[in-house]
C-alpha positions as CSV (number, residue, x, y, z in Angstrom):
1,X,127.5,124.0,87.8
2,X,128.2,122.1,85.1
3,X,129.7,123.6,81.7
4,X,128.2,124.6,78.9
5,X,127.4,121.9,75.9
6,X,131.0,120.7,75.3
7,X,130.7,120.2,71.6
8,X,129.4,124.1,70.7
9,X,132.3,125.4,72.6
10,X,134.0,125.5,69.7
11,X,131.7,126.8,67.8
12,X,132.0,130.6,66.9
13,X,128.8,132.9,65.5
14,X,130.6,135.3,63.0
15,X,129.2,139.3,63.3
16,X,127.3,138.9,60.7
17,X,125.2,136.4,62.0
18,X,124.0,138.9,65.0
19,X,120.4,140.0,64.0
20,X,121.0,143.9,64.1
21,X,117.1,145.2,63.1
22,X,113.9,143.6,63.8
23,X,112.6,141.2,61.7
24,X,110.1,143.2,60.4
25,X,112.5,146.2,59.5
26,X,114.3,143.3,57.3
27,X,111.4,141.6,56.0
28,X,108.0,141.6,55.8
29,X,106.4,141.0,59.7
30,X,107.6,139.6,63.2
31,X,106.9,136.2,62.0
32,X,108.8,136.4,58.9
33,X,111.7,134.3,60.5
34,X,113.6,131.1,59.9
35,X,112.9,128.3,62.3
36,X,115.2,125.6,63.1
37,X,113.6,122.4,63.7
38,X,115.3,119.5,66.2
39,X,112.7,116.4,66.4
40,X,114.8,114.0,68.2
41,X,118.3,114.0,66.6
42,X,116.6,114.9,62.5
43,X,117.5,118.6,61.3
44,X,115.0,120.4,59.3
45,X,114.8,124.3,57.8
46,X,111.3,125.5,57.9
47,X,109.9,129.5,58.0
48,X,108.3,130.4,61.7
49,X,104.6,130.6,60.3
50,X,104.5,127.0,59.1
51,X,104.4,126.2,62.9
52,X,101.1,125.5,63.5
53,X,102.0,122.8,61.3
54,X,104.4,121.4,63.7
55,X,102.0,121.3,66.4
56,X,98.9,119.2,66.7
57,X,95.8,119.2,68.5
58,X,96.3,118.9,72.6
59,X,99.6,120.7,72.6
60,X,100.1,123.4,75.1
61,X,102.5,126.3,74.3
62,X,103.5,127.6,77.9
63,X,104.3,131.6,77.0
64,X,105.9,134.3,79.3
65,X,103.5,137.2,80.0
66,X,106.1,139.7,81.3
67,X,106.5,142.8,79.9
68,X,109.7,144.2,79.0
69,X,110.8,147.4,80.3
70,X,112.4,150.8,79.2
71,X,115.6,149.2,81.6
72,X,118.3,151.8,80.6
73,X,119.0,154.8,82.0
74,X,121.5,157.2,81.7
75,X,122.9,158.7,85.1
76,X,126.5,159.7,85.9
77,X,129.0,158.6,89.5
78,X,130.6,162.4,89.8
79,X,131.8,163.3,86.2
80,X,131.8,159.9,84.9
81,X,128.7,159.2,82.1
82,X,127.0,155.4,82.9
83,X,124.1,153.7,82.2
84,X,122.6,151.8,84.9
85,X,120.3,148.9,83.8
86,X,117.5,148.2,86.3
87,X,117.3,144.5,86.8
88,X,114.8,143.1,89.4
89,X,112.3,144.4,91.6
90,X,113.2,143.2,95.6
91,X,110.7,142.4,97.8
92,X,111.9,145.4,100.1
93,X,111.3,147.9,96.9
94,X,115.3,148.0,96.3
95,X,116.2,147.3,92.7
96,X,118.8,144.9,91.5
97,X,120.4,147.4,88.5
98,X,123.7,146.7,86.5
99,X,126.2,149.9,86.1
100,X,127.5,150.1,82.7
101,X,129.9,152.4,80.9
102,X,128.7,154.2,77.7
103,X,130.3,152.5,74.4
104,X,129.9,156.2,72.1
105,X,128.0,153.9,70.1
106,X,124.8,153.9,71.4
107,X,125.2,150.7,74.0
108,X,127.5,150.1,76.6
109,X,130.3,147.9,77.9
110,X,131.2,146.5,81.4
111,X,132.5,148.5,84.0
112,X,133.8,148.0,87.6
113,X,131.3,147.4,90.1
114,X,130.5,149.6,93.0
115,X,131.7,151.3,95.2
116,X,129.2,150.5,97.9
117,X,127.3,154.1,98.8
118,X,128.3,155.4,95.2
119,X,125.7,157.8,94.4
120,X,124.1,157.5,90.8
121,X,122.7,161.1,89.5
122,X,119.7,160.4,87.6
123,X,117.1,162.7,85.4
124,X,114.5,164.6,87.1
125,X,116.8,165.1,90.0
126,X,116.8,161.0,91.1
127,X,119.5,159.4,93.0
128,X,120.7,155.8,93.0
129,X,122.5,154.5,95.8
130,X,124.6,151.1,95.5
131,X,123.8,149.6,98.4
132,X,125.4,146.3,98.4
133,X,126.4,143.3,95.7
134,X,123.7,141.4,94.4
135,X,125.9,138.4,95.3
136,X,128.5,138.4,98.4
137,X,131.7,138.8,96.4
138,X,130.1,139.7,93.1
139,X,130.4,143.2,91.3
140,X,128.2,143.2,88.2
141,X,124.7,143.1,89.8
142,X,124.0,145.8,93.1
143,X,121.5,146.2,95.1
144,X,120.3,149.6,95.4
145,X,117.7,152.6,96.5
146,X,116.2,154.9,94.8
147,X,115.4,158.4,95.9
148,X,114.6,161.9,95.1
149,X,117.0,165.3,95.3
150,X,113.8,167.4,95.2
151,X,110.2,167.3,97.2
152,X,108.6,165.6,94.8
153,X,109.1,161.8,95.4
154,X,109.9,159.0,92.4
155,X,109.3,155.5,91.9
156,X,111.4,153.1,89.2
157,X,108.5,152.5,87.3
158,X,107.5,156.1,86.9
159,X,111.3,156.9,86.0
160,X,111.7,154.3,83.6
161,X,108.3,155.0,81.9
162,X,109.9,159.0,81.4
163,X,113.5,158.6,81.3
164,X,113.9,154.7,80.5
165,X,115.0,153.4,77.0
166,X,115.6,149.6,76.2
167,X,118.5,147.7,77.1
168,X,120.4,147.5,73.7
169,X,123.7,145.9,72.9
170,X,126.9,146.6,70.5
171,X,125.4,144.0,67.9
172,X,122.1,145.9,66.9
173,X,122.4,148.5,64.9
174,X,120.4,151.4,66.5
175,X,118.3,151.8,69.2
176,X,114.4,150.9,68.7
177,X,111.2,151.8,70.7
178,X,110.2,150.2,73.4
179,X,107.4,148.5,71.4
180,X,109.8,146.6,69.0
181,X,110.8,144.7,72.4
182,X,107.4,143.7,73.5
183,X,105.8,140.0,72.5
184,X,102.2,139.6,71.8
185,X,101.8,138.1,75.2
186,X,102.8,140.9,77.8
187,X,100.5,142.2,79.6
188,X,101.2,144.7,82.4
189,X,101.9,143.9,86.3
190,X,99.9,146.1,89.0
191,X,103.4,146.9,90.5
192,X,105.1,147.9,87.3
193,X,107.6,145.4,87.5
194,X,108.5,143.5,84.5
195,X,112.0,142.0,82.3
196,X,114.8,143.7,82.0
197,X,115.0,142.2,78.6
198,X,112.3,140.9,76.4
199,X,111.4,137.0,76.7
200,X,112.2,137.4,72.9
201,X,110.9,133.6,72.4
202,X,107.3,135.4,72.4
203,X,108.6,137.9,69.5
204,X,107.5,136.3,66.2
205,X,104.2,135.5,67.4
206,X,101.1,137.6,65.8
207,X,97.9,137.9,66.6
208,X,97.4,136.1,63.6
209,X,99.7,133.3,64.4
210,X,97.8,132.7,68.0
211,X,94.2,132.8,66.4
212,X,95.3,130.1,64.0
213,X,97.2,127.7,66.4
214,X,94.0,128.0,68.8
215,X,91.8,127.0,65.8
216,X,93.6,124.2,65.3
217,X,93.3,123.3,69.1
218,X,97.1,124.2,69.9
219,X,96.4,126.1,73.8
220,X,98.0,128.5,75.1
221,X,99.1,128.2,79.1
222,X,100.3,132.0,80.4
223,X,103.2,132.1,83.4
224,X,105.2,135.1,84.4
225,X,109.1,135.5,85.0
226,X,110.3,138.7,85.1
227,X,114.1,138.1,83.7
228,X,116.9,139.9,84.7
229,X,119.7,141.2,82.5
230,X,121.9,139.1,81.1
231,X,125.3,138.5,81.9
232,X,126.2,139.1,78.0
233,X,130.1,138.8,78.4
234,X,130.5,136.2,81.5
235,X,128.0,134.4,80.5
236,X,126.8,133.4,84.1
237,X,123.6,131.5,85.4
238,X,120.6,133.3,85.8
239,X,120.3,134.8,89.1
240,X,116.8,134.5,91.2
241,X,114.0,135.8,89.3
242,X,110.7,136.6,90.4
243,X,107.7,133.8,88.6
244,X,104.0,133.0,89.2
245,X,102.3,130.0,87.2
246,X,98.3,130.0,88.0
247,X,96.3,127.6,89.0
248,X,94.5,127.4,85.4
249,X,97.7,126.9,83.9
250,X,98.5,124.3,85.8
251,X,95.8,122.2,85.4
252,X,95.9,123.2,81.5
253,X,99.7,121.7,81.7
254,X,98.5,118.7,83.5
255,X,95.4,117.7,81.9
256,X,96.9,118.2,78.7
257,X,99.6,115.7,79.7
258,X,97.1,113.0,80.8
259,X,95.2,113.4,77.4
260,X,98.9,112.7,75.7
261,X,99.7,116.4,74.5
262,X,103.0,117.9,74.4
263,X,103.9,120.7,76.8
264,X,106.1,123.0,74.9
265,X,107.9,125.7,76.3
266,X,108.4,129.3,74.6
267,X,111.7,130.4,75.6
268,X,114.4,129.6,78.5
269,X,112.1,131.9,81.1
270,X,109.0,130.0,80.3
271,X,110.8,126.7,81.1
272,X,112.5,127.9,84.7
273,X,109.1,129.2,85.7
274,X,106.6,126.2,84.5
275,X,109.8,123.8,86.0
276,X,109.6,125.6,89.6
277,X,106.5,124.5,89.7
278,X,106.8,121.1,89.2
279,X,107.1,118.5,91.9
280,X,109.3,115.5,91.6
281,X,106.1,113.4,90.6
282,X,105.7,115.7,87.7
283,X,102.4,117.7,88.7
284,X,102.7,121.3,88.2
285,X,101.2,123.2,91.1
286,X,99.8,127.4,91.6
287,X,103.2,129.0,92.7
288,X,104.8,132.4,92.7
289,X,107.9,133.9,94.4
290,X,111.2,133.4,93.4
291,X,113.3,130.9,91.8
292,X,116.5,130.1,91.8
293,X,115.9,126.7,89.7
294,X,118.9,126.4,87.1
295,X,117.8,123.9,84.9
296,X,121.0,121.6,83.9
297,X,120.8,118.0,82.3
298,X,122.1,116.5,85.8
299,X,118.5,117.7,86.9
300,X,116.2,117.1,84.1
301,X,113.1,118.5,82.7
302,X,109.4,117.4,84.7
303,X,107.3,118.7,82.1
304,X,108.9,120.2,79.4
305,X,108.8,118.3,76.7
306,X,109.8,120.9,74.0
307,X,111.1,124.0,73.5
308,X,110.7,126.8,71.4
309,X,113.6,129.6,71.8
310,X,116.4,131.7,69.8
311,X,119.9,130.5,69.5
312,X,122.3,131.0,72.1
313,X,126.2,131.9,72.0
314,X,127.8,128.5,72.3
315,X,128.8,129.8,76.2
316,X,125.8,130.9,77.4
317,X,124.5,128.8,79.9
318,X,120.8,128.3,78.6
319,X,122.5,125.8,76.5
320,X,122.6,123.4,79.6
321,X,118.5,123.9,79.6
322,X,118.6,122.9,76.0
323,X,120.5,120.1,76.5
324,X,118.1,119.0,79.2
325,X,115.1,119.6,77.0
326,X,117.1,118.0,73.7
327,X,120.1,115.7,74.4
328,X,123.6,116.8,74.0
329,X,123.9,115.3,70.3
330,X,120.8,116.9,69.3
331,X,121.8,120.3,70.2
332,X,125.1,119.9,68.5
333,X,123.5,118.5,65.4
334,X,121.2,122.0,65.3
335,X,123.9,124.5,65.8
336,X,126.4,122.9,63.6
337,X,123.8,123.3,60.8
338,X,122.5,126.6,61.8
339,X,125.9,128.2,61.3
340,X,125.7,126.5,58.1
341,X,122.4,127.8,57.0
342,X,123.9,131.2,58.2
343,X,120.7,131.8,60.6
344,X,120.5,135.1,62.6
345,X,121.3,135.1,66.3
346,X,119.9,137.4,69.0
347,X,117.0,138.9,70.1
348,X,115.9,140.4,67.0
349,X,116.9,136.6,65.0
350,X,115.6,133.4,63.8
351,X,114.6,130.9,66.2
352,X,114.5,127.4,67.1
353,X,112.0,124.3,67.3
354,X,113.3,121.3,69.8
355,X,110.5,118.5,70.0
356,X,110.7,115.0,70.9
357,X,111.2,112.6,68.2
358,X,108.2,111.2,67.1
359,X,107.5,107.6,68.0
360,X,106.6,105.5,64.7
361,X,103.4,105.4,63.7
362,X,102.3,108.7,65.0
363,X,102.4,112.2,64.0
């Protein structure tokens, strides 16, 4: 794979700069954000609600309808206190989950993997057994079972719903409810599977903010992707996830692109879904499965044409997508003067516009 964005490697986002709260615990809504905007290789500041005029008529905003989950549970392997984070629903009803160690502060840190047929103790007398790595070789991500100590029998869903709290890391502040992680866009799946971690792109739209980008003949094209958790201190590609694009969103996608509108992407998940299911002669088909598409510059973008997402750690390998979407001197430009402009990182934290540069004479 190849590395991140060489130029941002450098590049180092002080504490501070970690979004700790909600936006609207900070300020006066979701939407009351800073958004970073990158047409072609031009920098400009702007406030998230002047986006609809950003956008024009026959533009499609692809959005990620996956709910996010109450992932975290705690559970303890013999005396020792862990968290397991419950990743991805298998086709065989296992569950990819992440064992962490408490941090005393509320999150959690890494731990060592394993061992295979460790036995997780969970609330209400459920029991998690590592089953295998996720990956042969690998120790973060496990498959694993779960199943009930007493008569009564348990599903994930059910246990998350009672016992399940949201993934949180060190940089927020406190824990929030489950709510505060949800966009405007998730809508529940029959099998009660959904992200590990919110497609936070989808956070600083309102009601409000859809209704008006819809009057002003901006549409909206839904796909799912239930994401995974992230590999916050390795940084490593996204693993499979599960996706679906509909038929009616992509005909949407593609009779918007014969008219000459833009296809624009909210968030990294909305991207690796919309792009497995494009073919090589850039017609985006019904699919749904799994992907294991890591979109990297060396393969390009089909459809994408811009992208709406939060800032990345200058490691993290969503920067490749970026780069695909934006150019490598682009993305430099943006992050050079987002540390500058001291924007907020995160899930809770400002986000960013990348569009193609406008040709001359249009707008």
């Amino acid at each position: 794979m190849t590395a991140p964005v060489r130029g941002l490697d450098a590049l180092r986002v002080p504490e501070e700069l970690s979004a700790r709260v909600p936006a609207e615990q900070r300020g006066s809504g979701r939407d009351d954000v800073r958004l970073l905007v990158s047409q072609g290789l031009a920098v400009s500041h702007r406030s998230f609600r002047e986006l609809p005029g950003l956008l024009r008529a026959g533009d499609v905003l692809v959005v990620n309808t996956s709910p996010t989950l109450a992932a975290a549970v705690s559970g303890r392997i013999g005396a020792e206190a862990v968290v397991v984070h419950f990743s991805t629903y298998g086709d065989d009803g296992r569950w990819a989950v992440e064992v962490r160690a408490p941090d005393g502060r509320g999150s959690t840190r890494p731990r060592a993997g394993g061992p295979v047929g460790g036995v997780v103790r969970l609330p209400g007398g459920a029991r998690l057994v590592l089953e295998e790595p996720l990956v042969a070789g690998g120790s973060r991500l496990w498959w694993a079972s779960v199943s009930s100590s007493t008569s009564v029998s348990v599903g994930v869903p059910e246990l998350l719903s009672r016992y399940g709290r949201p993934i949180r890391y060190g940089y927020t502040e406190r824990d929030q409810p489950l709510a505060a992680y949800q966009t405007v866009f998730a809508r529940p799946s029959p099998d009660g599977a959904g992200s590990a971690e919110m497609p936070s792109a989808g956070r600083p739209f309102t009601a409000g903010m859809v209704a008006e980008l819809v009057s002003r003949g901006v549409q909206f094209a839904p796909v799912t992707l239930h994401t995974g958790v992230a590999s916050a201190e390795a940084h490593e590609p996204p693993y499979p996830e599960r996706f679906a694009v509909p038929a009616a969103t992509a005909w949407l996608v593609n009779a918007a692109r014969a008219a000459g509108g833009r296809v624009v992407a909210v968030g990294t998940t909305a991207v690796r879904a919309l792009e497995s299911a494009a073919g090589q002669d850039g017609v985006v088909r019904e699919a749904a499965g799994w992907t294991d598409l890591v979109v990297t510059p060396g393969r390009g973008v089909r459809v994408v044409e811009g992208l709406l997402t939060g800032l990345h750690e200058p490691r993290a390998s969503h920067l490749l997508m970026l780069e695909a979407v934006a150019g490598r001197e682009a993305l430099e430009r943006a992050y050079a003067r987002a540390l500058r402009g001291r924007y907020l990182w995160h899930e809770f934290g400002d986000v960013h516009l990348l569009l193609p540069d406008c040709p001359t004479g249009t707008h």
